[in-house]
N, C-alpha and C positions, 0 to 999 in steps of 0.2 A: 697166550692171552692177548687178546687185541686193545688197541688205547682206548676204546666204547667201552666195554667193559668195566677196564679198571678204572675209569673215569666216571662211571654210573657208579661202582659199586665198593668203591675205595675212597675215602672211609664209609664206611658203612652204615645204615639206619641201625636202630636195636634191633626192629623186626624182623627186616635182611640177616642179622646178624642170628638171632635166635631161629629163625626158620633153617637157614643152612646148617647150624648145630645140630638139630633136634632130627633132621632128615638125613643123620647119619644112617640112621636105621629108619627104612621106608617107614612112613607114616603118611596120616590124613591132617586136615585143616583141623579140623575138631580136637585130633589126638596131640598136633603142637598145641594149641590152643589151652590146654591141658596141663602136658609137659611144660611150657614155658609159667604158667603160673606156679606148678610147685617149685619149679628151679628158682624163682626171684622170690617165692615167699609170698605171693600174689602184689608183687608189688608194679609187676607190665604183666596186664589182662590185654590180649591183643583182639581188636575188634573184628568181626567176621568180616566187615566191607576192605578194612587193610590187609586181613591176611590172604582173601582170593585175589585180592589185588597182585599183590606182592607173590604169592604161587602162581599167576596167569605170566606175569611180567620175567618170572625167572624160569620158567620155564620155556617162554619165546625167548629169551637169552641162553637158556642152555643149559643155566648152572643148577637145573634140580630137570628131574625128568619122570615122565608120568608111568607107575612101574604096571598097576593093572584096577580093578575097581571090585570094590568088596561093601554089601549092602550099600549100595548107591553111592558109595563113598571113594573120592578117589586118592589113591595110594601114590607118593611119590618118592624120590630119592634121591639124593645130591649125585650129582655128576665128578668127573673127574677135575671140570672147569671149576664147579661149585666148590670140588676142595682146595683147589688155588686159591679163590678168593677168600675162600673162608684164613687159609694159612696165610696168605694176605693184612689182612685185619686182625688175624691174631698178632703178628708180630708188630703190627703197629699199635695195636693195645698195651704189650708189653714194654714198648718202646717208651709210652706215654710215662704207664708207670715205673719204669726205671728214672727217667727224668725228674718225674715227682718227687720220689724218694731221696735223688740227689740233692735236689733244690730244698727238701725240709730236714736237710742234716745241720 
């Protein structure tokens, strides 16, 4: 992984962060859009103009990749890059919260 990368996408936005989750398994804008309201309980509704945003931008970065197009709709999927950074972020999330939990003993 190059320093451009992990320097854009480390730490990560929630959106970044939820679209590379959700694009384990190919999906559309629509069907994260979906997926990430039931998983937070509608509490991040991601708006249509950040989320083609945020799929044009990581897809000319590499970390999701366009798999084929199904009723006008197009289908993508996390790259091999996209799960580095994803495991990336995760462990700096954990990281965060082990710290927390230390400091509130």
């Amino acid at each position: 992984m190059d320093a451009h990368i992990k320097k854009v996408y480390v730490p990560m936005t929630e959106t970044g962060f939820y679209i590379l989750l959700c694009l384990q398994e190919p999906n559309h804008g629509y069907g994260i859009v979906q997926k990430v309201k039931e998983l937070t309980k509608e509490e991040i509704i991601l708006s249509p103009g950040t989320m083609y945003g945020s799929l044009s931008k990581m897809e000319k970065d590499q970390l999701i990749q366009f798999v084929k197009e199904e009723e006008k709709r197009k289908i993508y999927q996390i790259t091999e890059l996209g799960k580095e950074v994803l495991a990336l972020e995760l462990k700096r999330i954990e990281r965060l919260y082990q710290n927390a939990k230390e400091m509130s003993k």
